[in-house]
C-alpha positions in Angstrom: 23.9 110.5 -34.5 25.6 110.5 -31.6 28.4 108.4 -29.9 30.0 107.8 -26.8 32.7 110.8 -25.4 31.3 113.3 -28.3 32.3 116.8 -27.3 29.1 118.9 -28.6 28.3 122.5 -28.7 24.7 124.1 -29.7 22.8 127.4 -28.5 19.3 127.6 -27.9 17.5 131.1 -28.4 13.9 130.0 -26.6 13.4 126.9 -24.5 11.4 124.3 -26.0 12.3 125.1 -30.0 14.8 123.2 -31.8 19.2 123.9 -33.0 21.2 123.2 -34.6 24.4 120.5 -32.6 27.7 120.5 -33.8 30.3 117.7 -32.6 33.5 119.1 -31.4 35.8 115.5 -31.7 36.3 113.2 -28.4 35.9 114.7 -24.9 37.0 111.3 -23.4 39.3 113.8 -20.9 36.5 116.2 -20.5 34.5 113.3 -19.3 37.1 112.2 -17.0 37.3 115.4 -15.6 33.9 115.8 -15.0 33.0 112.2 -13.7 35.7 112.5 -11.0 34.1 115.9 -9.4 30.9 114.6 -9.6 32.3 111.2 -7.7 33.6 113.6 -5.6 30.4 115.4 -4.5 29.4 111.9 -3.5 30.9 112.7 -0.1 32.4 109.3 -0.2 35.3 110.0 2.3 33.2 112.2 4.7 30.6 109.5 4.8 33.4 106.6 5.6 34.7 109.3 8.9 30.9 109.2 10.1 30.1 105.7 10.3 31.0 105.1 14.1 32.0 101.4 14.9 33.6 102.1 18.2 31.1 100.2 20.4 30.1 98.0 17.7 30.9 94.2 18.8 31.6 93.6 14.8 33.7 96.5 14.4 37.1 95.2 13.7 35.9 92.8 10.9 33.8 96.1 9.7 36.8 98.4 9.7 39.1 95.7 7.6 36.7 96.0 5.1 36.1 99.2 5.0 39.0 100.2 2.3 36.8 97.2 -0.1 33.5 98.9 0.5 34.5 102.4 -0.3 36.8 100.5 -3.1 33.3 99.6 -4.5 31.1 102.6 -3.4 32.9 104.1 -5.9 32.5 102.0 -8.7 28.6 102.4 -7.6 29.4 106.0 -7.8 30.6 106.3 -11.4 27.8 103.3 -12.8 25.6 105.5 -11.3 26.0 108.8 -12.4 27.2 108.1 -15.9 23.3 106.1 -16.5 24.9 102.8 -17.0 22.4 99.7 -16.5 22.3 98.5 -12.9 20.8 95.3 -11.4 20.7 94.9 -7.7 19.7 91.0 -6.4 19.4 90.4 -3.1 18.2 86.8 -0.7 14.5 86.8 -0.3 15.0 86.8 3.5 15.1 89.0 6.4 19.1 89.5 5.8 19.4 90.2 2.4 16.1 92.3 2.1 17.3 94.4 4.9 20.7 95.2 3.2 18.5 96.0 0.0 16.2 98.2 1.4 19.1 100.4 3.3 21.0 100.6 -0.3 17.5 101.8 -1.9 17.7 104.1 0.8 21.0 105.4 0.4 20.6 105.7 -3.7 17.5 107.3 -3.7 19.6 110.1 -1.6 22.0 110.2 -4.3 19.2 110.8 -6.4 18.3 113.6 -4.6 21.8 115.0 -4.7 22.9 114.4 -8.3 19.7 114.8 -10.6 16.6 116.6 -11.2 14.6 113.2 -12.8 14.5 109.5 -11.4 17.7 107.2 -12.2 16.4 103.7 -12.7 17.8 100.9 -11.2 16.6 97.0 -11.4 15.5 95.3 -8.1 15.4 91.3 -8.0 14.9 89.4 -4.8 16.6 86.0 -5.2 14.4 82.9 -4.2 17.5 80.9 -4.8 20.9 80.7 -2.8 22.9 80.5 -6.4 23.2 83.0 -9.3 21.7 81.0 -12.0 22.1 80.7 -15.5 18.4 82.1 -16.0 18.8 85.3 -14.0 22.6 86.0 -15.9 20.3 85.6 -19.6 18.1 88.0 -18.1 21.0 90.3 -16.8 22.9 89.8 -19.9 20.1 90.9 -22.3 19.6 94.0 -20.4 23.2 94.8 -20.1 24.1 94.0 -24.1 21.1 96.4 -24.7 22.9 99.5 -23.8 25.9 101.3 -24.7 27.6 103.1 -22.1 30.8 104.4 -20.8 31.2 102.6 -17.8 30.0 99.2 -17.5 27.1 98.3 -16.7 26.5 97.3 -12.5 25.4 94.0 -11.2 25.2 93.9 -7.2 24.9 90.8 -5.6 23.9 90.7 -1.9 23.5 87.5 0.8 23.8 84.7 -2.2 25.4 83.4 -4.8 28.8 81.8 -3.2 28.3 78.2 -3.8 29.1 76.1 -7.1 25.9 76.2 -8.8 26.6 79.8 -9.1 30.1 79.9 -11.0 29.2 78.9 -14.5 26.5 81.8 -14.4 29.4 84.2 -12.2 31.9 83.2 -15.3 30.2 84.3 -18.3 28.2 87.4 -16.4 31.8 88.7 -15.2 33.8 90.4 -17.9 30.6 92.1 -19.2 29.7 94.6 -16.2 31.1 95.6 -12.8 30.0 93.2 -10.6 29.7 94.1 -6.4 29.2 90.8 -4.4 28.6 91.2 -1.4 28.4 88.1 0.9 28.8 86.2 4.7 28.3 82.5 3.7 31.7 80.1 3.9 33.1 80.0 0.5 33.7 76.6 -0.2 37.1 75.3 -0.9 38.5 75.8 -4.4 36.5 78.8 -4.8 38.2 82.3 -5.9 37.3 85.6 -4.6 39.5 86.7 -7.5 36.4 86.2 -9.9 35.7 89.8 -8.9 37.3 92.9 -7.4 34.6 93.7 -5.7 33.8 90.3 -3.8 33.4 91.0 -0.1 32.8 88.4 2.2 33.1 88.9 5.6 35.1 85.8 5.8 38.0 87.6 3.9 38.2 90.0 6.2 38.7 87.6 9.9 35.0 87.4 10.2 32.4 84.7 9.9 28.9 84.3 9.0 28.0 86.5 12.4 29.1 89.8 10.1 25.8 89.3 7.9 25.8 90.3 4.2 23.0 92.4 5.3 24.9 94.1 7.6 28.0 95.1 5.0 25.1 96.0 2.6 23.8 98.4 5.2 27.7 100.0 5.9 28.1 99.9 2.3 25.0 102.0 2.2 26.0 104.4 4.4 29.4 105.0 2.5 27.3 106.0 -0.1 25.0 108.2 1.6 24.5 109.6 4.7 21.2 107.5 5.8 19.8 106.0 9.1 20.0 102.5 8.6 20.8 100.9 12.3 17.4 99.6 12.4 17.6 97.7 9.4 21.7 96.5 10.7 19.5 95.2 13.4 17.0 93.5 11.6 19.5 91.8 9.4 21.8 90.6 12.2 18.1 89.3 14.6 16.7 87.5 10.8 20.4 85.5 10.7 20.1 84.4 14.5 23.5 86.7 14.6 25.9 86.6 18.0 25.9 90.2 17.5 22.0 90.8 17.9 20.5 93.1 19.8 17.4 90.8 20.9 16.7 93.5 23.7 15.7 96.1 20.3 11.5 95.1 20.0 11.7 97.5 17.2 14.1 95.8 15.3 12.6 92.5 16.1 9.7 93.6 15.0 11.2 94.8 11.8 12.6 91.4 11.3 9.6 89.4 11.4 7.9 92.1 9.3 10.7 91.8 6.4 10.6 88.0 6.8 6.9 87.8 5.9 6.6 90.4 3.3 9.5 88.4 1.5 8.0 84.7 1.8 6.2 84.8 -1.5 2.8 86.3 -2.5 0.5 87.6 0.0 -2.2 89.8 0.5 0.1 92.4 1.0 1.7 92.0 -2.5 0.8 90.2 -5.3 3.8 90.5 -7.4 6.8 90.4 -4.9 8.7 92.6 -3.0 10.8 94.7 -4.0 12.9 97.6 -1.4 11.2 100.7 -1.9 7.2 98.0 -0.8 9.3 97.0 2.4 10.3 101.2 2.7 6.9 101.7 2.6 5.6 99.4 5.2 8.5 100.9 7.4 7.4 104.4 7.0 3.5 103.3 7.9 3.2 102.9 11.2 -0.3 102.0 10.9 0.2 99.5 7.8 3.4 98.3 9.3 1.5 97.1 13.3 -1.4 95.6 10.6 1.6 93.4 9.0 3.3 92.6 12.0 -0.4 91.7 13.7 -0.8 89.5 10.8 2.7 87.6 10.6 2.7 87.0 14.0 -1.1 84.8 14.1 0.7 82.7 11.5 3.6 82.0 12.7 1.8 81.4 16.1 -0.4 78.9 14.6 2.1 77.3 12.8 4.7 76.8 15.3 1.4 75.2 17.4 0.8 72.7 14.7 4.6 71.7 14.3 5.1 70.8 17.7 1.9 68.8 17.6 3.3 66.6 15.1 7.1 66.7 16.1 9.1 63.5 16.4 12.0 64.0 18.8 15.3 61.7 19.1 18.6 62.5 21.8 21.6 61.5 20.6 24.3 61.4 24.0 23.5 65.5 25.1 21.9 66.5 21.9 18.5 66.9 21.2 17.0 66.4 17.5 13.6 67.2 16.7 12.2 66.0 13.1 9.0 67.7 11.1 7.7 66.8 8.1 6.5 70.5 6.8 3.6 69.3 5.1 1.5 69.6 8.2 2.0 73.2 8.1 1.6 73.6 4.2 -1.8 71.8 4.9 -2.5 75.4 6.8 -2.7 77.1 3.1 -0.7 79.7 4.4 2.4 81.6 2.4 4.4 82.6 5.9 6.1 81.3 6.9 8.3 79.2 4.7 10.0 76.5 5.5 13.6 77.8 5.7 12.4 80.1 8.1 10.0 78.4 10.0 13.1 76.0 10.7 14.8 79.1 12.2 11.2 79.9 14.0 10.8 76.3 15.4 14.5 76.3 16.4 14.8 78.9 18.5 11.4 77.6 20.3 12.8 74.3 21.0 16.5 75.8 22.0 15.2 77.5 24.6 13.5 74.5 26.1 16.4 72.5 25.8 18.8 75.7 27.1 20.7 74.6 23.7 22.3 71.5 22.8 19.3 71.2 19.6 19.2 70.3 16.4 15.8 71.0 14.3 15.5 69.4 11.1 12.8 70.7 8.6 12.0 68.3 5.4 9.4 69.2 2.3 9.3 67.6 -0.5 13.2 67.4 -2.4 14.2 70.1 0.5 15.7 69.7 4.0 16.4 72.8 6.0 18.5 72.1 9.2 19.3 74.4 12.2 21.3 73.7 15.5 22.3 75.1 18.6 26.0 77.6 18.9 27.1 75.3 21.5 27.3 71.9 20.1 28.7 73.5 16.0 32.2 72.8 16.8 31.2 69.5 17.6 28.4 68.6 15.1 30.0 70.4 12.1 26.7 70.8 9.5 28.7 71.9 6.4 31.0 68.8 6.7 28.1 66.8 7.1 26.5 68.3 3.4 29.8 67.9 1.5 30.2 63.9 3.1 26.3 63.9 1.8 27.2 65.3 -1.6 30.5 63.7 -2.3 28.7 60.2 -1.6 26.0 60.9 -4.0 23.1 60.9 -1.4 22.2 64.7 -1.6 22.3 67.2 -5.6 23.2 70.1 -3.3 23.6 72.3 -0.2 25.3 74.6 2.1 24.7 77.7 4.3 26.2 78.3 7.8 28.2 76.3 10.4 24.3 76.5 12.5 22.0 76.8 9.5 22.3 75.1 6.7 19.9 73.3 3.7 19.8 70.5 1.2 18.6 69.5 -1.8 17.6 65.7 -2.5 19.4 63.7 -5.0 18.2 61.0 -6.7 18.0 58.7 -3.4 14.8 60.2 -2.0 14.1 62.2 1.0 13.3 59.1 3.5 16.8 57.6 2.6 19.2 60.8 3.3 17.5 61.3 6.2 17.9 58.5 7.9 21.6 58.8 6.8 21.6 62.8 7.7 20.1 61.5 11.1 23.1 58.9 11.4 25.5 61.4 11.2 24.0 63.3 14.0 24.1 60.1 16.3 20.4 59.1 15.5 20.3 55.1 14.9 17.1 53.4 13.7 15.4 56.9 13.1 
């Protein structure tokens, strides 16, 4: 048997026939030694010197954060290399699925550079916005599993910071490295001390605009030397980012692609998506116009039903548009969902208002809201949720200062939204 740091030495004559292995004592120094030139062929401060930001509009928040990502590109490095256990979750949308896919990318380079064989590593997509306690059983069972020198790796991308998530956070912590990588508000009380490696744009003089997807993709490219500026695009178009380039078709088209290929079953994938599916639809030209062809019929025909049963309300300069989503889940379709087709049905109706909008998706228990850049300063959505919460009228909720989501309570979904609509300067809705 052997143990963790054992310093062996055998001799084999012929390949393939067995020796004789005799421990030599500890080689915890040998290892050290060896770990830190093989970090070292990484390339991870050549890679940091070729990432150019100079014409980037996000590049000062970028560059701050830039000591944090190569902080934890090295932690990567090491959890990597040594074969400790690592789990990446990401957001099932077009944000966090396109800072997953560049991070497949960049390891399956590293691959290439450090080992002969394949290095497994664990892919989740997240379906929720909170690390729960039944994905940290599932990480923790994997992790206790192993025994390894360094800790075992959970990475976290575009989720997560929101209370439901701490009790899970807390007990998952101290038992592997954990990388969390994020752009939502943290909400007050919350402490980015939980982890080393929490990097929020936020910290860092930002805002939701610098996407998680976006860091995820930088982070990448610390890593490895990879092409990823079509997926930075497609992370900052799926998050309705300032910094979008909506002139790049290719990246648009990227984004709807990721967005439908994440929504849930399709005839595309049957058991979800994981990176290296959405790397393979990107490398198929053919598959990936056939995908794109196919998103976009739904989403046509969805967004044509939705604003055939809209109800529409103005509040002083502001204009709210209401939809009950069941008229498009009647369509039998899995894409888009209702999150997104919030964002979908938003943009439509912001550009024939030329802004001042609010949309306001409701399904079942869930209400997805969206509005306009121009009026958030004045129709603040995440004080809005908390007023909700702290009253009683709403479980949960959160998201960004112009998309944000809730979660009914025990009052019913006709109830908070007449009060959600009251806030917004809606009376008798």
């Amino acid at each position: 048997m052997l143990e963790l740091y054992d310093r062996v030495s055998f001799d084999v004559a012929e390949p393939d026939t067995s020796c004789d292995v005799e421990v030599l004592g500890s080689g915890k120094d040998d290892y050290e030694a060896v770990m830190g030139k093989l970090v070292d062929q990484v390339g991870i401060e050549a890679n940091l010197k070729g990432i150019a930001l100079d014409d980037k509009r996000y590049s000062d928040v970028i560059s701050r954060a830039m000591p944090s990502l190569a902080d934890a590109a090295k932690t990567l490095a090491r959890c990597f290399i040594s074969g400790a256990p690592m789990i990446v979750r990401f957001h099932n949308d077009g944000d966090g699925t396109s800072g997953a896919t560049a991070l497949y990318k960049a390891i399956m380079e590293l691959q290439k550079k450090l080992f002969v064989g394949e290095r497994s590593v664990l892919w989740h997509m997240n379906r929720s916005i909170a690390y729960t306690a039944e994905s940290m059983y599932g990480d923790s069972m994997l992790f206790s599993s192993y025994k390894s020198v360094e800790k075992p790796l959970l990475l976290i991308t575009d989720f997560g910071t929101s209370p439901e998530s701490m009790d899970a956070i807390n007990r998952i912590k101290d038992q592997c490295e954990l990388v969390w990588l994020d752009h939502h508000l943290p909400y007050e009380g919350f402490s980015k001390d939980l982890t080393r490696h929490y990097i929020n744009s936020w910290g860092f003089g930002g805002n939701s605009n610098t996407t998680a997807g976006l860091l995820t993709c930088i982070f990448s490219q610390i890593i490895s030397k990879v092409d990823v500026e079509l997926l930075k695009q497609a992370s900052l178009i799926s998050d309705y980012s300032e910094y979008a380039d909506l002139s790049n078709k290719k990246a648009f088209k990227l984004a709807l692609v990721i967005d439908f290929l994440t929504s849930g079953k399709s005839r595309y994938d049957s058991q979800g998506t994981t990176p290296k599916q959405v790397e393979t639809v990107i490398e198929d030209n053919d598959r990936f116009e056939e995908v794109f062809g196919f998103a976009t019929k739904l989403l046509d025909e969805a967004l044509t039903v939705g604003l055939q049963n809209i109800r529409s309300y103005r509040s002083g300069t502001v204009n709210i548009h209401v939809l009950d989503f069941s008229h498009i889940a009647k369509l039998g379709y899995s894409y888009p969902l209702p999150g997104r087709y919030s964002s979908k049905l938003q943009a439509h109706m912001e550009a024939l208002n030329n802004g001042s909008t609010i949309t306001v998706i409701h399904y079942g228990s869930y209400i997805s809201i969206r509005e306009s850049r121009d009026i958030s300063k004045r129709i603040r959505l995440l004080e809005i949720i908390e007023k909700l919460k702290e009253s009683g009228d709403a479980l949960s909720g959160g998201g960004h200062s112009e998309a944000a989501s809730i979660k009914i309570g025990e009052k019913g979904t006709q109830e908070v939204m007449k009060l959600l609509l009251a806030e917004f300067g809606v009376k008798n809705a």
